[in-house]
Backbone bond lengths (Angstrom), bond angles and torsions (degrees), N, CA, C in turn:
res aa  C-N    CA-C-N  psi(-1)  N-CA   C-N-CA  omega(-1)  CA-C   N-CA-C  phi
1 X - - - 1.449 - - 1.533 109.33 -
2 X 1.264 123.46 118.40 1.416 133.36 157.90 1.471 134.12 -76.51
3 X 1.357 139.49 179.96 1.095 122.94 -161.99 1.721 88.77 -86.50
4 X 0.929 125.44 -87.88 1.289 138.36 -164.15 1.911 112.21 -40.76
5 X 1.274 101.98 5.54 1.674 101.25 171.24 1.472 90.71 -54.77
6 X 1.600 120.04 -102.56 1.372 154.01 -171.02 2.096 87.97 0.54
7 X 1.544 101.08 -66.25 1.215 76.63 -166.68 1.827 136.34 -88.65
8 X 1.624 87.65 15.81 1.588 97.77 171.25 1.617 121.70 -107.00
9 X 1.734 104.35 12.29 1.474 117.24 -173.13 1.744 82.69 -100.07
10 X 1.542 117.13 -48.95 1.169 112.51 -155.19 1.922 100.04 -114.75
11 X 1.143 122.11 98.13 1.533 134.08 -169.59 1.646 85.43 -74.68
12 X 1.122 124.31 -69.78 1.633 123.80 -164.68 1.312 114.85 -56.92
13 X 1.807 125.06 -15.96 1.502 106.58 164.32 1.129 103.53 -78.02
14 X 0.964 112.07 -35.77 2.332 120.67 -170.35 1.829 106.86 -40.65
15 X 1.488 83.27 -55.17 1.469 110.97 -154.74 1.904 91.71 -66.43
16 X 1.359 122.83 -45.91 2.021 132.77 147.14 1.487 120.83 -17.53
17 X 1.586 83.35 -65.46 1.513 100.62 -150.34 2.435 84.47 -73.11
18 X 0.867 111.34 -35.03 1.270 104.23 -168.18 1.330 123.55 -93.90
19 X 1.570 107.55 1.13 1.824 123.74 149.21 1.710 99.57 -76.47
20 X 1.446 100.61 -54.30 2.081 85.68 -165.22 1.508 124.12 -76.48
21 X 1.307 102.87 12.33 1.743 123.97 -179.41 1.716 99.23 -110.41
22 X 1.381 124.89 -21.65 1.286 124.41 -166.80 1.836 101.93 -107.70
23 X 1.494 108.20 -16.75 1.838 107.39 179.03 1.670 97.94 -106.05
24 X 1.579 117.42 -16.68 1.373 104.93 155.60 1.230 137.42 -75.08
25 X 1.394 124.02 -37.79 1.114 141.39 120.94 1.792 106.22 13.89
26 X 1.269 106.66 -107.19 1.485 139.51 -173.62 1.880 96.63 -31.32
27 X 1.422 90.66 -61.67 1.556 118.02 -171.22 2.280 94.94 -40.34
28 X 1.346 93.45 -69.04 1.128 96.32 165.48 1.475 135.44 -58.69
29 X 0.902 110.33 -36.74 1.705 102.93 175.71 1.659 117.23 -69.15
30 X 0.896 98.59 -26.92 1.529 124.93 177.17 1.840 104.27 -53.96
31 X 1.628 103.12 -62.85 1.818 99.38 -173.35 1.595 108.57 -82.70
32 X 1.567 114.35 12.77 1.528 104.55 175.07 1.040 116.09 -60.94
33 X 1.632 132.06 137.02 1.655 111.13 -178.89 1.398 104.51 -91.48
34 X 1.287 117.85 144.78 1.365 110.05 153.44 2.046 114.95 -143.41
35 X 1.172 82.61 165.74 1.373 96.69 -168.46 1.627 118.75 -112.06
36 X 1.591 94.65 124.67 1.247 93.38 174.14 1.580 148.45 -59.99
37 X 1.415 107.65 -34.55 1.808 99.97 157.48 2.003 91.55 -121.31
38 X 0.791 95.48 105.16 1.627 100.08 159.73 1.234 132.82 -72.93
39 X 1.808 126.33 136.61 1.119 114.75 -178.15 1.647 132.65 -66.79
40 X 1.460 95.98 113.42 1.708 71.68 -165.19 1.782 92.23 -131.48
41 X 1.477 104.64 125.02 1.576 107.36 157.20 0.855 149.14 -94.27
42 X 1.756 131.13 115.74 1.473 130.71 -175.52 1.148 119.85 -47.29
43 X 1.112 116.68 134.30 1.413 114.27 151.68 1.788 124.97 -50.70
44 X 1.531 128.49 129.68 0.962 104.17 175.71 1.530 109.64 -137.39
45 X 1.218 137.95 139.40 1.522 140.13 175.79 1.559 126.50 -67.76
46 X 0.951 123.99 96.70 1.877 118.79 161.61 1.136 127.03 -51.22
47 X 1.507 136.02 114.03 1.400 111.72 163.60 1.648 118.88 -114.27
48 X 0.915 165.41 123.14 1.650 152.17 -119.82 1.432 87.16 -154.97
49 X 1.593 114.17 98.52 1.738 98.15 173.26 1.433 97.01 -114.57
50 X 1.076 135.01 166.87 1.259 135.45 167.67 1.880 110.66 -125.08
51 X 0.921 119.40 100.97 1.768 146.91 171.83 1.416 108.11 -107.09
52 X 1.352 131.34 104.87 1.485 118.68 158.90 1.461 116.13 -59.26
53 X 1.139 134.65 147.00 1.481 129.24 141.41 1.380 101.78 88.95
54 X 1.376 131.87 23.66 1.429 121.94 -157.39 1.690 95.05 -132.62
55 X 1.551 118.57 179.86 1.583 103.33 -173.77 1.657 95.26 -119.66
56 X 1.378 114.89 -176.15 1.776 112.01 169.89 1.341 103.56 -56.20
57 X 1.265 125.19 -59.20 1.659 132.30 -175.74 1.725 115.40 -38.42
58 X 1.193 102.69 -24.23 1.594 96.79 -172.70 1.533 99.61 -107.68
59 X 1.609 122.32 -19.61 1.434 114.54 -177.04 1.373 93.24 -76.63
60 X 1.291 143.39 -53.54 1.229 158.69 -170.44 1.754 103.76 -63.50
61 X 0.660 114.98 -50.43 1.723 90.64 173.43 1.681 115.23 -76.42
62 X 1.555 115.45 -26.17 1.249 149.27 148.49 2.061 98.97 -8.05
63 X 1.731 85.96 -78.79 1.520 97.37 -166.01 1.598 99.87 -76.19
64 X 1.343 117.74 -46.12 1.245 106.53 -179.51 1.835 121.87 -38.32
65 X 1.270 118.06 -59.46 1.346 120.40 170.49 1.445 129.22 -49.00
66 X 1.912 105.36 -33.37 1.476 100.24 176.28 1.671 102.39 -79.11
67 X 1.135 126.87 -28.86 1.334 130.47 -179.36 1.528 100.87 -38.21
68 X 1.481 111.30 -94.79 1.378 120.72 -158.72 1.478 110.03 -72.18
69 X 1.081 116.05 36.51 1.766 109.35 -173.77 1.564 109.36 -107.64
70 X 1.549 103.96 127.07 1.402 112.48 -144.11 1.950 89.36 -86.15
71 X 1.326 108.83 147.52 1.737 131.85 -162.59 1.994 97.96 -93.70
């Protein structure tokens, strides 16, 4: 006996069993809550350089270069 005998001897439980799996289903999707704007927080990065006398443009290409610079 295999799994799928039972339900190819008997079409009318199949044909049952796959309405009360398909209105539970429904039934369920139905009480999921969901929310319309959800709280959600970005991730966000710090960078704290300290340069006297210098502008964003030069700290920023600054970090960029020490960033990716291969060891």
């Amino acid at each position: 006996m295999n799994l799928s005998e039972p339900f190819i001897k008997k079409p009318v439980m199949t044909t049952l069993l796959t309405a009360c799996v398909l209105v539970f289903g429904i039934f369920s999707y139905r009480s999921l809550p969901v929310s319309d704007l959800p709280d959600v927080e970005f991730p966000t990065i710090a960078v704290t350089v300290s340069y006297p006398g210098s502008n964003p443009e030069t700290i920023a290409a600054t970090v960029y270069k020490r960033s990716f610079r291969t060891t």
